[in-house]
Kinemage of the C-alpha trace (Angstrom):
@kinemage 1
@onewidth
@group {chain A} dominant
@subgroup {mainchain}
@vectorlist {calphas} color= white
{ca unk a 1} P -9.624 -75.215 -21.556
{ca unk a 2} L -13.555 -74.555 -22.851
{ca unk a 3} L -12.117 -72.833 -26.002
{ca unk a 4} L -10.037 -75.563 -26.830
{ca unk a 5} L -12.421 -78.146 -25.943
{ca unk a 6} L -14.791 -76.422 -28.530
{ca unk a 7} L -12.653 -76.463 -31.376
{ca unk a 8} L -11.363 -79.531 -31.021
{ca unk a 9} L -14.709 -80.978 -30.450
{ca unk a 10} L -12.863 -82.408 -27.215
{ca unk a 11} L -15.263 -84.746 -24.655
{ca unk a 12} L -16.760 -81.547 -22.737
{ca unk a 13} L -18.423 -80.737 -25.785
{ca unk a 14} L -20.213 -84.787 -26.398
{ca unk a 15} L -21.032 -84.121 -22.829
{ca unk a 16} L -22.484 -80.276 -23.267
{ca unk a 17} L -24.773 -81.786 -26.487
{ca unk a 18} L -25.932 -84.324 -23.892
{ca unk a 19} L -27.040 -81.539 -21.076
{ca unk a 20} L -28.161 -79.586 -23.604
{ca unk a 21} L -30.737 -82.416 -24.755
{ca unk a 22} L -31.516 -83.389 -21.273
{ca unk a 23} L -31.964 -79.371 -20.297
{ca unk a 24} L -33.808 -78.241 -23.886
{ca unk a 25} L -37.368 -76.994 -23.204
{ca unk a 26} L -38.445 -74.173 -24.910
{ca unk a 27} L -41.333 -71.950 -23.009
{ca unk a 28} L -42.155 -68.150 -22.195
{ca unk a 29} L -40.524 -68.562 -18.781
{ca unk a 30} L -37.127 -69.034 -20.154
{ca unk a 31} L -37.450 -66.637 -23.037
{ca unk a 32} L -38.045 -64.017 -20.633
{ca unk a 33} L -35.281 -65.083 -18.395
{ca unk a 34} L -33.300 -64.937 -21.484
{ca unk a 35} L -34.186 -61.777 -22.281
{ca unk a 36} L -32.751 -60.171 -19.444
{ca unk a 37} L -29.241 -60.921 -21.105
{ca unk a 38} L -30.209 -58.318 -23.880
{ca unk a 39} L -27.999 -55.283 -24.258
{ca unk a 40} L -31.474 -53.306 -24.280
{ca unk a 41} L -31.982 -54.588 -20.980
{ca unk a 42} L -28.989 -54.803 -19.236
{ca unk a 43} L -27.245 -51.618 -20.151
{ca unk a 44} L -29.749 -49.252 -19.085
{ca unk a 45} L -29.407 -50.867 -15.595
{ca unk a 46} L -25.843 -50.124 -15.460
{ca unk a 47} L -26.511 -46.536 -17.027
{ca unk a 48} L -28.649 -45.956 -13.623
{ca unk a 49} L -25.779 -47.144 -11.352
{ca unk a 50} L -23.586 -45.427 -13.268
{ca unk a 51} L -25.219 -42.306 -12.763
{ca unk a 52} L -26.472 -42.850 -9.189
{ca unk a 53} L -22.748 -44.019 -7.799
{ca unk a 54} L -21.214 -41.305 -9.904
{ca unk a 55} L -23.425 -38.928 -8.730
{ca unk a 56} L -23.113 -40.298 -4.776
{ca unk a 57} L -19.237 -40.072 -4.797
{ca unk a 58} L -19.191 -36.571 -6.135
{ca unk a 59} L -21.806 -35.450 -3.725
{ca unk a 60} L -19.756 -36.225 -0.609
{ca unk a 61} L -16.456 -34.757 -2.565
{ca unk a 62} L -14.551 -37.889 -3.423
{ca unk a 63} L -11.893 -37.640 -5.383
{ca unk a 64} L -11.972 -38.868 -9.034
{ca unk a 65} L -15.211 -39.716 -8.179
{ca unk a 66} L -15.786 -40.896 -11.626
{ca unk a 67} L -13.636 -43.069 -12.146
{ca unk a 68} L -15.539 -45.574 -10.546
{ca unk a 69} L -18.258 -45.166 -13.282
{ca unk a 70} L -16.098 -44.833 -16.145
{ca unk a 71} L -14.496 -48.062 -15.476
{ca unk a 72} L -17.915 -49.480 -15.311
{ca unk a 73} L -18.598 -47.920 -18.335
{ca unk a 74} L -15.055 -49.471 -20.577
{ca unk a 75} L -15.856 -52.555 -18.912
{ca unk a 76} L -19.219 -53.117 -20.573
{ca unk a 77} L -17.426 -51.908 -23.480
{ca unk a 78} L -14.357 -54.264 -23.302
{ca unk a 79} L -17.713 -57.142 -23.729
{ca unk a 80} L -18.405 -57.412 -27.555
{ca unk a 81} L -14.638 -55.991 -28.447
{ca unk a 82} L -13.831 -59.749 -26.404
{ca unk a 83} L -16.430 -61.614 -27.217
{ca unk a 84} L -16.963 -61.045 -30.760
{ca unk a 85} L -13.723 -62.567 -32.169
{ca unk a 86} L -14.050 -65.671 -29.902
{ca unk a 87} L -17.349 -66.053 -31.409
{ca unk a 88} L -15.930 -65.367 -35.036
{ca unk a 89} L -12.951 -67.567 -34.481
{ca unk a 90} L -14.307 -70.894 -32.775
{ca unk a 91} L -17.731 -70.780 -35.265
{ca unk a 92} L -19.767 -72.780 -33.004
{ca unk a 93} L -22.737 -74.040 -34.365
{ca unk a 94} L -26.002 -72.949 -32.125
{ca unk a 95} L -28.343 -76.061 -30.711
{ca unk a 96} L -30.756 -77.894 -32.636
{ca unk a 97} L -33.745 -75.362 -31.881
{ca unk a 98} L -31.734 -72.232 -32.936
{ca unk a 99} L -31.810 -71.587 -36.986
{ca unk a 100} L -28.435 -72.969 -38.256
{ca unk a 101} L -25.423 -70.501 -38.100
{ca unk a 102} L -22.235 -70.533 -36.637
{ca unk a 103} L -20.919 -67.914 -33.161
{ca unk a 104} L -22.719 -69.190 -30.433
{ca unk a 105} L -19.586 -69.383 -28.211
{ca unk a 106} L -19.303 -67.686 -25.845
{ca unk a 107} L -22.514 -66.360 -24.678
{ca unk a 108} L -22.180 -62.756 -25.311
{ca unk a 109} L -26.202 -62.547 -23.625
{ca unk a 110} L -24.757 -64.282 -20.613
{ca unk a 111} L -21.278 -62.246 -20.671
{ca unk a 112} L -23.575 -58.806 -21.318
{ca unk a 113} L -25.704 -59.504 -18.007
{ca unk a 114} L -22.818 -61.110 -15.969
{ca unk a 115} L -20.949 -57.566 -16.548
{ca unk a 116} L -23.609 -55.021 -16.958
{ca unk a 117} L -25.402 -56.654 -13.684
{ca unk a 118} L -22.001 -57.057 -11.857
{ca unk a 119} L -20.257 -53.888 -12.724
{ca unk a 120} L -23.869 -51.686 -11.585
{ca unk a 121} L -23.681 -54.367 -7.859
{ca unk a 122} L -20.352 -53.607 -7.270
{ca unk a 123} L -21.034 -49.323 -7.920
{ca unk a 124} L -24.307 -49.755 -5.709
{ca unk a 125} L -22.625 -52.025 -2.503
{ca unk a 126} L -20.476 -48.946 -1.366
{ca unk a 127} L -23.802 -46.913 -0.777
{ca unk a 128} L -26.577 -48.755 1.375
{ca unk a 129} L -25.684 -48.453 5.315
{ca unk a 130} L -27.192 -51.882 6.328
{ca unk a 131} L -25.747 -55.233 5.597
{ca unk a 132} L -28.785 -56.171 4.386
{ca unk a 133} L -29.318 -54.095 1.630
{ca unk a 134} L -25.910 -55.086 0.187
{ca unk a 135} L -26.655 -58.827 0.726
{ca unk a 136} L -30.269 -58.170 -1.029
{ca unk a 137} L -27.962 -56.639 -3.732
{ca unk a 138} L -25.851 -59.368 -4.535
{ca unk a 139} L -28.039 -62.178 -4.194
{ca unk a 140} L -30.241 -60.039 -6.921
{ca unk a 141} L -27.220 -59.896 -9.191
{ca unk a 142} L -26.882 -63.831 -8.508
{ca unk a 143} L -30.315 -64.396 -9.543
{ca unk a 144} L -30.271 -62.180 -12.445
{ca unk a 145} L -27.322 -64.139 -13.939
{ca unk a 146} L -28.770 -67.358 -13.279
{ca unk a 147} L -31.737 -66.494 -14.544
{ca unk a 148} L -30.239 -65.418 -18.074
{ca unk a 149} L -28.104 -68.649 -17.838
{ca unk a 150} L -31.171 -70.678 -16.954
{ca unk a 151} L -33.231 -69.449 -19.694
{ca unk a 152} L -30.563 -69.183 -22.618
{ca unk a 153} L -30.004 -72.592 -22.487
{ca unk a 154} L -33.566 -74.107 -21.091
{ca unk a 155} L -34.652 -72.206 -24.574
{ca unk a 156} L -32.018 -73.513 -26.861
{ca unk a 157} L -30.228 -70.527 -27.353
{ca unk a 158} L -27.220 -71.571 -26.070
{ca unk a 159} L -25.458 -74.891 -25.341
{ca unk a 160} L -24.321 -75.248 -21.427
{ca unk a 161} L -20.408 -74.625 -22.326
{ca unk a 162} L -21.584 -71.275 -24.283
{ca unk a 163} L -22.756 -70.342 -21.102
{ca unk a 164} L -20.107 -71.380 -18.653
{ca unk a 165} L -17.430 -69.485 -20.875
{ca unk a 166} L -19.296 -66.307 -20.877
{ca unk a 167} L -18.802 -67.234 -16.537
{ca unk a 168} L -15.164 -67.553 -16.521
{ca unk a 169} L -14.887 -64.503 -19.249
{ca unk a 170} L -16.814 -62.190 -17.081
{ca unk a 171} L -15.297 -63.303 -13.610
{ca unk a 172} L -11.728 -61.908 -15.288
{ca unk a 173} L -13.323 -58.652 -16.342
{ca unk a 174} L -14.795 -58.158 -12.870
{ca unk a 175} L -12.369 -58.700 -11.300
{ca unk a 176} L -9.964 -57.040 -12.861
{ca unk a 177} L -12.455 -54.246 -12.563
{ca unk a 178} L -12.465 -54.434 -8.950
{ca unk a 179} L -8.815 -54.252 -8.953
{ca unk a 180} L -8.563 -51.670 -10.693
{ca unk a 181} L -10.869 -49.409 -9.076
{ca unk a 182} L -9.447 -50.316 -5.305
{ca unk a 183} L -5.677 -49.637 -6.774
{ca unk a 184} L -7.198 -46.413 -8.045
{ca unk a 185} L -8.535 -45.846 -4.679
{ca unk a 186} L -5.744 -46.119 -2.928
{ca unk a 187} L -3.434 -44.200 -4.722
{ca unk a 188} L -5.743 -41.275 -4.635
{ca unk a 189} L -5.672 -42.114 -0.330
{ca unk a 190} L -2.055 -41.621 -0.833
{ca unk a 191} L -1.836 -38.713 -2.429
C-alpha cells in the first residue's frame, strides 16, 4: 500500500511531505543516529553475533549449528538484492535538504540496521541465562532502530514513508528468518 501510494503520489505521500516539514531539523545528534544505519556500522555487529552464536552452538555440539548464522548471514544479503530495485523502480525524489536525485524509497539505512541489528538479537537471545539480559537485548535492538529512524528523517535524509517501508520490508525478512531457522530446528529434533 506505501509503494503504491508513492508512485501514485497517493494522499500518504501530501501527508509524509507534511511530517517531514514539521520533523526536518538537521543537527549532529541525528546524523549520528543516522549513522548507525550504515552498512560499515551495522554489519560488523552482525559479523560478531554471527561468530559468537555460531561459535556457542557448535561448542555445546548442536547440530547444524551454523545454520543459524548463515541464515543471518543471506538475510543481510537478501537487503540491497530487495531494496535496490524498489529504489530504482519507484525513483523517489529525497527531501528538500538532501541534493536532488531520485531512490530514496525505501530506506535501505533503515532496512540495513532493522536486519543487521535484528538478525545479530535474535542469534544472541538463545544464549544469556537471565531474562534480563534478553530483555536488555531487545529493547537495545528497539532503540538502535529508532534511533536510525529518528535521525534519518530528523536530518532530511529520508521522508517518514521511506522509513516506515524499510519497517514493514524488514519485519517480512525477520520473520521469515525466524521461521526458517525454528523449522530448521525442528526437523533436525526429528531426525
Amino acid at each position: 500500500m506505501i509503494t503504491w501510494q508513492i508512485v501514485e503520489g497517493g494522499p500518504l505521500v501530501r501527508l509524509d511531505e507534511r511530517v517531514s516539514r514539521a520533523l526536518v531539523h538537521p543537527d549532529r545528534t541525528s546524523e549520528l543516529l543516522a549513522d548507525l544505519g550504515n552498512v560499515q556500522v551495522a554489519v560488523p555487529v552482525l559479523a560478531l553475533a554471527l561468530g559468537y552464536a555460531a561459535w556457542r552452538a557448535r561448542r555445546i555440539g548442536t547440530d547444524r549449528w551454523w545454520q543459524p548464522s548463515a541464515g543471518a548471514a543471506l538475510l543481510m544479503a537478501l537487503v540491497p538484492a530487495l531494496i535496490v530495485p524498489i529504489k530504482e523502480l519507484t525513483d523517489r525524489p529525497g527531501t528538500p535538504v538532501v541534493p536532488p536525485a531520485t531512490g530514496y524509497y525505501p530506506s535501505g539505512h533503515t532496512a540495513t540496521a532493522a536486519v543487521a541489528y535484528g538478525a545479530a538479537t535474535l542469534l544472541l537471545l538463545p544464549w544469556p541465562r537471565t531474562i534480563w539480559v534478553r530483555r536488555t537485548i531487545v529493547f537495545l535492538y528497539g532503540a538502535l532502530v529508532l534511533g536510525v529512524s529518528y535521525g534519518l528523517i530528523r536530518r532530511g535524509y529520508h521522508w517518514p514513508l521511506d522509513v516506515v517501508a524499510s519497517w514493514c520490508l524488514s519485519t517480512v525478512l525477520l520473520t521469515g528468518y525466524v521461521l526458517a531457522v525454528s523449522r530448521g530446528s525442528r526437523r533436525t529434533e526429528r531426525l
